[in-house]
Phi, psi and omega in degrees: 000144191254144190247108182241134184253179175199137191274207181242171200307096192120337236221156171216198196293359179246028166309331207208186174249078187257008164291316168343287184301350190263309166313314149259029164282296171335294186317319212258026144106359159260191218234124194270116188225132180275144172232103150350128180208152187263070167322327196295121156077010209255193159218199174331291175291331155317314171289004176241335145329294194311290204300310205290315196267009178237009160206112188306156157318297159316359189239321203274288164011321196233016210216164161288113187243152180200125153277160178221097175088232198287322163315352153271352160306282168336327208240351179280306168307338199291298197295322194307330183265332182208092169310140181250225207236333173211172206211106174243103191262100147265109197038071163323110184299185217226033166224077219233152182315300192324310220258003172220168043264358147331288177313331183297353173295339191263035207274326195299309189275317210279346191083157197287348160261356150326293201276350147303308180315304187303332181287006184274340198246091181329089192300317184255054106242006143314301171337277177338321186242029154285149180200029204245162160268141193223105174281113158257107168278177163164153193248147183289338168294295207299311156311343187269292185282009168202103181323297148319328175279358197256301164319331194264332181280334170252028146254291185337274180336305175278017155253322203274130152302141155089043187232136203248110174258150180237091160255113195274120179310147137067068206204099170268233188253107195200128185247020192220032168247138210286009182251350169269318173299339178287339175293306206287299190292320213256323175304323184272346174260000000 
């Protein structure tokens, strides 16, 4: 089965050490593909777009889709259109219609058309149409220290059906960290 990551917002594969995570996607027999994304000037639907057109349907239909952040933004609008056989959420970002006018203090980095886009994207009725088995992650650091992410990760859990969250001991928001990846490995075997 092929295992496709999508990073976080700004980043490509040498950002972080998200080969870590492709290498034991590799280890545990699947076939690993980073999907690239053009961040500049784009917003949300752009970035879903990027995914859809850089994977048939027919491969996400059959495959492990996984996000990191806004790459989990990303893969959750991606599966809501075409469920793939698993769902992998790493620390989900908290900029969803649901999650604002909170959010607007970020208006200055994220820019004022994201966040238009984002206030377009219903986080529950995203949900509503996952039917997948779907893994939610998230570091204890990361929760501790932003609040909205502790919220958005047990409200995720409690819309999505057939959904497990995996809150990772002493772990902030980093999916390339080897106590996270280890995380990632003990749910897949």
């Amino acid at each position: 089965m092929k295992a496709f990551l999508i990073p976080g917002n700004g980043e490509d594969l040498k950002s972080r050490d998200y080969q870590a995570v492709l290498n034991m996607y590799k280890e545990l027999g699947y076939k690993p593909k980073f999907v690239p994304i053009d961040w500049k000037y784009k917003t949300i639907d752009d970035w879903v777009g990027q995914v859809k057109k850089q994977i048939p349907a027919s491969d996400i239909k059959n495959s492990l889709l996984s996000g990191f952040s806004f790459g989990s933004m990303i893969v959750l609008a991606v599966a809501a259109e075409v469920n793939p056989k698993k769902l992998l959420l790493f620390s989900l970002s908290t900029y969803f219609a649901e999650d604002f006018p909170k959010q607007e203090k970020d208006l200055k980095r994220i820019g004022k058309r994201r966040i238009e886009k984002f206030k377009n994207l219903s986080f529950s009725k995203t949900a509503a149409k996952i039917n997948c088995p779907t893994l939610l992650f998230v570091g204890s650091k990361e929760i501790k220290k932003y609040k909205d992410t502790d919220h958005r990760s047990k409200k995720a859990h409690q819309e999505i059906s057939n959904s497990k969250l995996i809150v990772v001991q002493g772990v902030g928001h980093n999916v390339s960290d080897p106590k996270y990846v280890e995380a990632i490995k003990k749910e897949l075997v």
